[in-house]
N, C-alpha and C positions, 0 to 999 in steps of 0.2 A: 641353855640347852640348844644344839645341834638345829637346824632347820631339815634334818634327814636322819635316820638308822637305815641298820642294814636291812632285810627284810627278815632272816633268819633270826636276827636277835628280837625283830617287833614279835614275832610269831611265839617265839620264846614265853618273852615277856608279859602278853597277855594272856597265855595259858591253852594255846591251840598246841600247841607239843609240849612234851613232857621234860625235854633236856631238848638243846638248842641243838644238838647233834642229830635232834631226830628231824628238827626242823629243817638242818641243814640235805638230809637226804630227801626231805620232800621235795625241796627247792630241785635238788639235782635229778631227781625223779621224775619232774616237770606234773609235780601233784598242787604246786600252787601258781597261782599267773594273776599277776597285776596288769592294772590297765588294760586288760585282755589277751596280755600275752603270758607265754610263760616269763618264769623270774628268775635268774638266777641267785643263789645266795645272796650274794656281796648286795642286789640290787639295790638302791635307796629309797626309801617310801617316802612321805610327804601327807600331809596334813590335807586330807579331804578324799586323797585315793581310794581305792573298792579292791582287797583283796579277795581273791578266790580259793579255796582251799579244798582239796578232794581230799575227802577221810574215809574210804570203803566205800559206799554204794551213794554217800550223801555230802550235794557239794552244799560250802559254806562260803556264805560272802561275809565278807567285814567290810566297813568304814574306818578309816583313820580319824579320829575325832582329835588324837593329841598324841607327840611321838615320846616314849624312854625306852630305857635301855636295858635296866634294871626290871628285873621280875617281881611284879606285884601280888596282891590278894586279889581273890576271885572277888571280893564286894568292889574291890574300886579298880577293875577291868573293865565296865560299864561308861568309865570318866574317859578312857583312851581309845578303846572300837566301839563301833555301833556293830550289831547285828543282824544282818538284813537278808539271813536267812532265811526265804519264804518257807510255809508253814506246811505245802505240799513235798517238801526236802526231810524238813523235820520228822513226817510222819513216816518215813522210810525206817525210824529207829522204834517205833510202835510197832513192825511189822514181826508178825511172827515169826519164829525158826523154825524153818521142817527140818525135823530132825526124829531120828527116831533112837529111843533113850530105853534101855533097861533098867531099871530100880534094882540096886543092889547093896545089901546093908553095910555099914559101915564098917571094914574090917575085918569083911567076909574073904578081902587078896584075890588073886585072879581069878577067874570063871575056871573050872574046870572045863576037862573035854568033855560030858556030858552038858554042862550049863552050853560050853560053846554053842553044841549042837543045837539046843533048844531055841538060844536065840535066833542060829542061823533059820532054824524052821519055820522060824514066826515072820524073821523078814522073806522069806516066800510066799508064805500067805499072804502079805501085803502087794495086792495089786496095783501098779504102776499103768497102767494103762493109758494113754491118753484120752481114751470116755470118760472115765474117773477123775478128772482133771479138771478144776472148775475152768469155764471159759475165759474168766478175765487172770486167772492163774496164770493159765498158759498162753493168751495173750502177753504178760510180763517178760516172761520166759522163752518168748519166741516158740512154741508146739505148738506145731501145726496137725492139723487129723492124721496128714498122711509120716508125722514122724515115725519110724521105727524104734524101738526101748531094748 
């Protein structure tokens, strides 16, 4: 075995992307950074290195524990990165969706223009305010009292 892989193929390989294609646009995205820098694809990793890895709101760090090339099973991904993802990262994916969701039966096809209307009416009801706004919310989110909505 190699003393180095590319970074896009480790990433592959233990199951942080889904096709190494994806992996390879991370890299060019500058969504993953070794050593503390970014990486380019081609880079070469190395046995004890700490990759970085941004997936949407949560960064992930890995350890090189042992290098291939080939893509393995999730049980023995454990044998090749350490996961050193602290636990305040992780809880970013516990966090709930604001989202505001109509219930509509299965096969009922598009809203009507009456349905439209009903829902738009409901999302007016719905005040947005920034009193309404819990304080560590909007903390997160950067709103300030004096925002305008």
């Amino acid at each position: 075995m190699a003393d180095s892989v590319r970074i896009d193929k480790f990433l592959w390989a233990i199951r942080v992307y889904k096709t190494r294609s994806d992996a390879t646009e991370a890299c060019k995205g500058n969504k993953v950074r070794a050593g503390g820098a970014p990486a380019k694809p081609s880079r070469m990793v190395k046995i004890g290195e700490t990759i970085e890895v941004r997936k949407g709101a949560i960064q992930f760090t890995y350890k090189v524990k042992a290098l291939l090339e080939k893509r393995v099973g999730a049980a023995v991904v454990p044998q090749y990165a350490e996961n050193l993802t602290p636990e305040s990262e992780m809880e970013k994916l516990k966090a709930p969706v604001e989202t505001f969701f109509v219930r509509r039966d299965r096969g009922a096809g598009r809203p009507t223009k009456k349905d439209r209307r009903e829902m738009d009416s409901a999302m007016d009801e719905i005040d947005y305010s920034p009193e309404e706004i819990p304080d560590d919310i909007a903390a997160f989110f950067g709103i300030g009292e004096d925002d305008d909505f």
